[in-house]
C-alpha positions in Angstrom: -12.7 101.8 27.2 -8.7 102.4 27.8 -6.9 99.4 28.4 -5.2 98.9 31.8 -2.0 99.3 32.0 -1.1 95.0 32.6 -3.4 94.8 29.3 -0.9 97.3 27.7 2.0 95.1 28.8 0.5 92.3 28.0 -0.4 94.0 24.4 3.8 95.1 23.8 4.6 91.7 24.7 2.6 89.9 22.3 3.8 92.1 19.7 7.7 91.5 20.1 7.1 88.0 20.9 5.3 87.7 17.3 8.2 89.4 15.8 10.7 87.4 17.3 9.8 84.5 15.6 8.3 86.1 12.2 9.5 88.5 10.4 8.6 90.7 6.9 10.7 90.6 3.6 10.2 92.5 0.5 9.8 89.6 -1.3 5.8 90.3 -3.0 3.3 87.3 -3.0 -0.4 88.1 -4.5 0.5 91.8 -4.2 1.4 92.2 -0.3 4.8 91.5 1.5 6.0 87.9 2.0 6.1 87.3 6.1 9.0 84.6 6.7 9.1 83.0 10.4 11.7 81.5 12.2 10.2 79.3 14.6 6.5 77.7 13.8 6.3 76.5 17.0 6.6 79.9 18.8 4.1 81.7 16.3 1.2 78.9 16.7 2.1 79.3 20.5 1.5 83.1 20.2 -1.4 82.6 18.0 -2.8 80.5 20.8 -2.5 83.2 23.4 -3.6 85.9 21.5 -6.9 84.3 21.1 -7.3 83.4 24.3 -6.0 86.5 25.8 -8.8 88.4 23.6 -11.6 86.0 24.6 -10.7 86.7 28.4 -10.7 90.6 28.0 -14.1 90.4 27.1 -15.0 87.3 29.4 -12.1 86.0 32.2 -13.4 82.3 32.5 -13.1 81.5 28.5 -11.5 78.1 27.8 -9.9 77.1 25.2 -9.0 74.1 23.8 -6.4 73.2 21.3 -6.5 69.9 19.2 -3.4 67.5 18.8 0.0 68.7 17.6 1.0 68.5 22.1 4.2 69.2 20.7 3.6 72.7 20.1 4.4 73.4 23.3 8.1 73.0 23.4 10.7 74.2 21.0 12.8 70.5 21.0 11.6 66.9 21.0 14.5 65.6 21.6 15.0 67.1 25.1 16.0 65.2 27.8 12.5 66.4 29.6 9.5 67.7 27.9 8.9 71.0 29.5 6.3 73.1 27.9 6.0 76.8 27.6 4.2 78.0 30.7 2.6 81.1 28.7 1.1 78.7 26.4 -0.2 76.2 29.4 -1.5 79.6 31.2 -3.9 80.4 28.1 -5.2 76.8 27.7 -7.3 74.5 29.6 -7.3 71.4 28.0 -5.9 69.7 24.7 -8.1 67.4 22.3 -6.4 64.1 20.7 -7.4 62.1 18.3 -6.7 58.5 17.7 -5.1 57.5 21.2 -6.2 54.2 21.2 -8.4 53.5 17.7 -8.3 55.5 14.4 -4.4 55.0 13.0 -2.5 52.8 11.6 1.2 52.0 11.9 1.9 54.8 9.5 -0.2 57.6 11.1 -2.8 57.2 8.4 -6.2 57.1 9.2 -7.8 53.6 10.0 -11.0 54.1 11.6 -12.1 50.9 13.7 -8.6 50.0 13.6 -6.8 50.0 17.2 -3.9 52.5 17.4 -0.5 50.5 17.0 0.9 50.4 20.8 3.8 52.0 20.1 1.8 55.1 18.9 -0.5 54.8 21.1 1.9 55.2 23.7 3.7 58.0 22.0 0.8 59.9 21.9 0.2 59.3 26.0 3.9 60.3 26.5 2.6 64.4 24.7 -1.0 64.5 26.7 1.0 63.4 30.0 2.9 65.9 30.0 0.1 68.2 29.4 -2.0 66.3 32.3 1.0 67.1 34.9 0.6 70.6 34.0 -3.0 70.5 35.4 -4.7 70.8 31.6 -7.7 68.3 31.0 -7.2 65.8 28.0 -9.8 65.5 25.9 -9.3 62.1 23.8 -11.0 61.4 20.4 -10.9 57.6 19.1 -12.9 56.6 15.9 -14.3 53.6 17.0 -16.8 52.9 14.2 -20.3 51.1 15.5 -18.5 48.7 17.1 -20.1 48.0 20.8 -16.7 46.5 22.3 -14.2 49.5 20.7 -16.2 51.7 21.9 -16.5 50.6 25.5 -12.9 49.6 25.4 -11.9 53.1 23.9 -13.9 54.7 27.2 -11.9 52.3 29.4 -8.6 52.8 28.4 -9.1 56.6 28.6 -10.6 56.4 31.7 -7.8 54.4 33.5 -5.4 57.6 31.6 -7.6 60.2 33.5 -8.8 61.8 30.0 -12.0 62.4 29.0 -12.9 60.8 25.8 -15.6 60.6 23.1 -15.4 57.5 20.9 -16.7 58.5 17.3 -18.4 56.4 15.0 -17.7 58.6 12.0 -15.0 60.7 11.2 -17.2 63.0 9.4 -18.1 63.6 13.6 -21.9 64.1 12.4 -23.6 61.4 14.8 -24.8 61.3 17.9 -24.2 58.1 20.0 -27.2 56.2 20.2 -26.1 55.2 24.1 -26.3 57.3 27.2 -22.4 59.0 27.6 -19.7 57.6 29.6 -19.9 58.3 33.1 -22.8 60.1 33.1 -24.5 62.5 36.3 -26.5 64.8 37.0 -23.7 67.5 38.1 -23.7 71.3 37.5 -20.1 71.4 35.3 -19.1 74.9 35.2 -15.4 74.5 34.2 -13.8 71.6 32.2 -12.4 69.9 35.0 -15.4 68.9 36.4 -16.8 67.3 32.7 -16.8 63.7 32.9 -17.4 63.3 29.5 -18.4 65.5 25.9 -19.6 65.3 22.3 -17.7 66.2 19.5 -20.5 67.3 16.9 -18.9 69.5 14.0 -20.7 68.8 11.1 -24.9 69.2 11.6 -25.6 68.2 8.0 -27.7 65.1 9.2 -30.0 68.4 10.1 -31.6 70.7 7.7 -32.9 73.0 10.4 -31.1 74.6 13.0 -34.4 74.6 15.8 -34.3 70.6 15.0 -30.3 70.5 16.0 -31.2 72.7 19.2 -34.0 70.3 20.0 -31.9 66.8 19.8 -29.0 68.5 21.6 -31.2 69.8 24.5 -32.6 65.7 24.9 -28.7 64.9 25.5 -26.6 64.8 28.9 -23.5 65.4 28.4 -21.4 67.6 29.9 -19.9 69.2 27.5 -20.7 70.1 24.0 -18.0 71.2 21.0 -20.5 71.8 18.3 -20.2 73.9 14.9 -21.0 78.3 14.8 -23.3 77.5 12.3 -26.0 75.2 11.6 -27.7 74.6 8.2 -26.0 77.8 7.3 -27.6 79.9 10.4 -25.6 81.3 13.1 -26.2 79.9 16.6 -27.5 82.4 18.5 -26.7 84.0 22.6 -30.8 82.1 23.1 -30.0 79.0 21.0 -27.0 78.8 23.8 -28.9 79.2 27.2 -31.2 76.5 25.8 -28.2 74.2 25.0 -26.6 75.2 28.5 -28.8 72.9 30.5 -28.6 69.1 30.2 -31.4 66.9 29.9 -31.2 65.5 33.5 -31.2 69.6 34.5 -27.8 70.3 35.3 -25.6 72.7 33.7 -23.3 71.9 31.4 -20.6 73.4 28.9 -21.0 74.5 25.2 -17.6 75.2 23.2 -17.2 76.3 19.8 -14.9 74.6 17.2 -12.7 76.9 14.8 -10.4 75.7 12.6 -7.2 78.1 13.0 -4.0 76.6 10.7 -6.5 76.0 8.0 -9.1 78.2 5.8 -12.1 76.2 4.9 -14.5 77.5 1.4 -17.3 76.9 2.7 -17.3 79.1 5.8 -18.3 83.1 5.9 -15.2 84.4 5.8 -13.9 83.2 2.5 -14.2 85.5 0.0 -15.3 84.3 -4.1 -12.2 86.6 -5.2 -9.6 84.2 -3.3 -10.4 82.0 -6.0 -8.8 83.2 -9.1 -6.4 85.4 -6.5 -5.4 84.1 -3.1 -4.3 85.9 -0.3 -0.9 85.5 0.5 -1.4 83.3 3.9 -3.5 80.7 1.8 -1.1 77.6 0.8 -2.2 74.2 -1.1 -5.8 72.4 -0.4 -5.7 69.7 2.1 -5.8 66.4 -0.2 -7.5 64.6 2.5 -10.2 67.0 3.1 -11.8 68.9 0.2 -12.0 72.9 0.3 -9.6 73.0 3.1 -6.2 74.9 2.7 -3.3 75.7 5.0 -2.7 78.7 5.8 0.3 80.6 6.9 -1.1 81.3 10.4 1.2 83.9 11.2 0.0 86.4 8.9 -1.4 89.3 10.7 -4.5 89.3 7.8 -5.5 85.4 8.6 -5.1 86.1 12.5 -7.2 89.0 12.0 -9.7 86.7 10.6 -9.6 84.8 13.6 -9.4 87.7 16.1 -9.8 90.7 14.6 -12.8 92.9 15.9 -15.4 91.8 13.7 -13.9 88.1 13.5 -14.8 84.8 14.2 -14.1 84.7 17.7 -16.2 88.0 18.0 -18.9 85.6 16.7 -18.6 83.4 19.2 -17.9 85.1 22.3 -20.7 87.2 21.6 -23.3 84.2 20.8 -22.8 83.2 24.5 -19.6 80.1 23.9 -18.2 79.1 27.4 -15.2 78.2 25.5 -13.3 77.4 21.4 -12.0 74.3 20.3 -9.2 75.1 17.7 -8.1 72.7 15.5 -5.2 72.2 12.9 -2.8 73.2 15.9 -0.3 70.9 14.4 -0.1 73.1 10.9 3.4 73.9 12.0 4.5 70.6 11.5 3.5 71.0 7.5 5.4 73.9 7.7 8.7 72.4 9.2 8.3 69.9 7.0 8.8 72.5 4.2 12.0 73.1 5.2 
């Protein structure tokens, strides 16, 4: 099919846009050409776009979601007014954040059950706020623990914000709330405006077969679902989806795909044995909080073809039937400017 000529534009923008802020040297790392960039803000930004620019070629109504790291969105946080960039805002329609009011302690450390210093708290309100004004739907994340009173205090407090929340009792995110979700109905939710709540269910390792994950999700009524590709190791599939599409009480709901973008993770089909003994050039050091996770340098045209590329992960899930990704390590440019 021959691309229109707004997708061309669109296409030759991209591409000085990712040059602008990135650009090559002849310095060689692991036998390819070192890629500098000048502004990690801009180049997640882009990275952001791109994504959702490809999703919506294929289908218009694809949301995506980026997680934490709001400032992404502007270049200085020390601007009078937070004003984000309005090609990013255009290509998202919501932001996740953990932690707003439980989960960290006063030195942005993770303290599960712990409530959110106010000060930080507040902080973090300040970044989805801005977000909010813009029209985007904030999706908020606290880690609660199984404590009956965080939890319903967590929904509270998030409610009186106008986010949607989830409180998690594990940060593993491999549990389903034994309790009906917050503000529950029977509505048809067809974008993510209209969700009045979600689950945020990564990691299916409490299931051994995929059919028994399918089966416990379709006994749920949320109205939105951000669940994992895979499940004990299978793919989800474009019929696993239509069967997850429907909630419980019969209305339609939303089912969105996480992918981790400024991080590679060993354990998922992409990573090849051979990165091993000889990385690629866009893989950086292990996460020492989370085991088998590295940074990468998301700006590499091989990792974002990973992503992207025709036969890449979002192929996967656009394909399998997704209404929508959920990217996470957004904030990997602030590892990266901390580099400096």
């Amino acid at each position: 099919m021959k691309e229109s000529p707004v997708t061309f534009i669109l296409s030759l923008l991209s591409t000085v846009l990712f040059f602008s802020c990135c650009s090559v040297s002849s310095n060689n790392t692991f036998q390819t050409n070192e890629i500098s960039c000048e502004n990690y803000r801009a180049a997640m930004r882009e990275f952001v776009i791109k994504i959702s620019q490809t999703a919506r070629k294929t289908k218009p109504d694809f949301i995506v979601i980026p997680q934490n790291g709001q400032n992404v969105a502007w270049d200085n946080d020390d601007a009078d007014e937070l004003i984000p960039d309005s090609d990013f805002i255009s290509a998202i329609n919501g932001t996740g954040r953990e932690d707003t009011f439980y989960g960290m302690d006063k030195n942005y450390r993770i303290a599960d059950g712990t409530p959110t210093p106010v000060n930080l708290s507040k902080e973090i309100q300040e970044l989805c706020n801005v977000y909010k004004e813009a029209g985007i739907t904030i999706l908020s994340i606290d880690y609660t623990k199984e404590n009956q009173s965080k939890i319903s205090d967590s929904y509270e407090k998030n409610a009186a914000k106008g986010y949607i929340s989830f409180a998690a009792t594990e940060r593993a995110l491999n549990v389903i709330p034994n309790y009906e979700p917050y503000n529950m109905n029977t509505n048809n939710i067809k974008s993510l405006n209209e969700a009045k709540n979600f689950l945020y269910l990564i990691n299916p390792n409490k299931y051994s077969l995929k059919d028994e994950f399918i089966q416990v999700l379709e006994n749920t009524d949320y109205d939105c679902l951000i669940i994992d590709l895979f499940c004990a190791e299978r793919m989800l599939t474009s019929s696993n989806l239509q069967r997850l599409k429907t909630k419980k009480s019969g209305g339609s709901r939303l089912v969105i795909c996480y992918m981790s973008i400024g991080e590679a993770e060993d354990y998922r089909w992409y990573w090849e044995k051979s990165w091993n003994a000889n990385p690629p050039a866009f893989l950086c050091k292990e996460n020492p909080e989370w085991k088998g996770n590295y940074k990468v340098k998301y700006w590499y045209p091989s990792w974002q073809n990973v992503i992207y590329g025709q036969d890449g992960y979002l192929t996967k899930i656009v394909n399998a039937g997704f209404d929508g990704v959920y990217l996470d390590i957004i904030d990997a440019f602030e590892y990266f400017e901390e580099q400096e």
